[in-house]
C-alpha positions as CSV (number, residue, x, y, z in Angstrom):
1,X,104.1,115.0,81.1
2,X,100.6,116.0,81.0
3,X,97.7,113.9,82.5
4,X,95.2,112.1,80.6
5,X,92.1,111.6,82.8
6,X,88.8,110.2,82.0
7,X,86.2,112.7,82.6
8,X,85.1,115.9,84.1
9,X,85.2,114.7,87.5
10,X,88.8,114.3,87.6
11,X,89.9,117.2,86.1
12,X,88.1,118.9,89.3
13,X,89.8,116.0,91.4
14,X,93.0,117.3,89.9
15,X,92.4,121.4,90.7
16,X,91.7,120.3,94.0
17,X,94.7,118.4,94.7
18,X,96.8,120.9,92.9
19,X,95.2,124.0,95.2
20,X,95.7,121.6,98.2
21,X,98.0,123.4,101.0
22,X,98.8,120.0,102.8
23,X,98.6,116.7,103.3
24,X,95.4,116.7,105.4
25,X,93.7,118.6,102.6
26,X,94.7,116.0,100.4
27,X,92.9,112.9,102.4
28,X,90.3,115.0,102.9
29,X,90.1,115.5,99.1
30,X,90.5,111.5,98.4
31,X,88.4,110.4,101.1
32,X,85.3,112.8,99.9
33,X,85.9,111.7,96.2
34,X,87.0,108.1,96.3
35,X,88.4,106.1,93.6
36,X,88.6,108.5,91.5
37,X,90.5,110.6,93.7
38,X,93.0,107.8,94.8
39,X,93.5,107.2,90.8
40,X,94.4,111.0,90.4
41,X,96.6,111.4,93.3
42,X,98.4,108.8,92.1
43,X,99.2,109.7,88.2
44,X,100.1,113.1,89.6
45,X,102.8,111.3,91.7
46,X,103.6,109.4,89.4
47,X,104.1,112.6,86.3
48,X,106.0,114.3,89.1
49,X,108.6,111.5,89.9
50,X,108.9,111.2,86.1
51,X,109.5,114.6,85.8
52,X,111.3,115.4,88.4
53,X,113.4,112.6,89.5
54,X,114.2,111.4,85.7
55,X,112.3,107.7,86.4
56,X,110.9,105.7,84.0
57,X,108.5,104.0,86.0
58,X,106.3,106.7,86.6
59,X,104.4,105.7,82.7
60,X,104.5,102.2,83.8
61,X,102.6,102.9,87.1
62,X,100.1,105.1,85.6
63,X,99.0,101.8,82.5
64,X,98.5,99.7,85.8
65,X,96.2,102.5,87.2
66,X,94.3,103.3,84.2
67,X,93.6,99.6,83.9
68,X,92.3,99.1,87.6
């Protein structure tokens, strides 16, 4: 599944999660970014559950976060 994200900013959002080494990186990550970052954290979670644990909800989830 790839990501479809709205602008520049969180395609930098999503190399940074992607390079984080753990979780506190990660709220450190949402916390300086915001929304933004919140909304991109969660469509990654959401492609990886699709992909990896064969869910369909995971497209579902990421309409209802594109749409907040």
């Amino acid at each position: 599944m790839e990501l479809q994200l709205a602008n520049q900013l969180q395609h930098h959002i999503a190399d940074l999660l992607w390079e984080a080494k753990d979780g506190t990186e990660v709220k450190e990550i949402i916390h300086t970014y915001g929304k933004d970052a919140h909304v991109v954290f969660h469509m990654m979670m959401a492609a990886h559950f699709d992909t990896h644990m064969d869910t369909d909800i995971a497209c579902e989830i990421i309409e209802r976060i594109k749409q907040s």
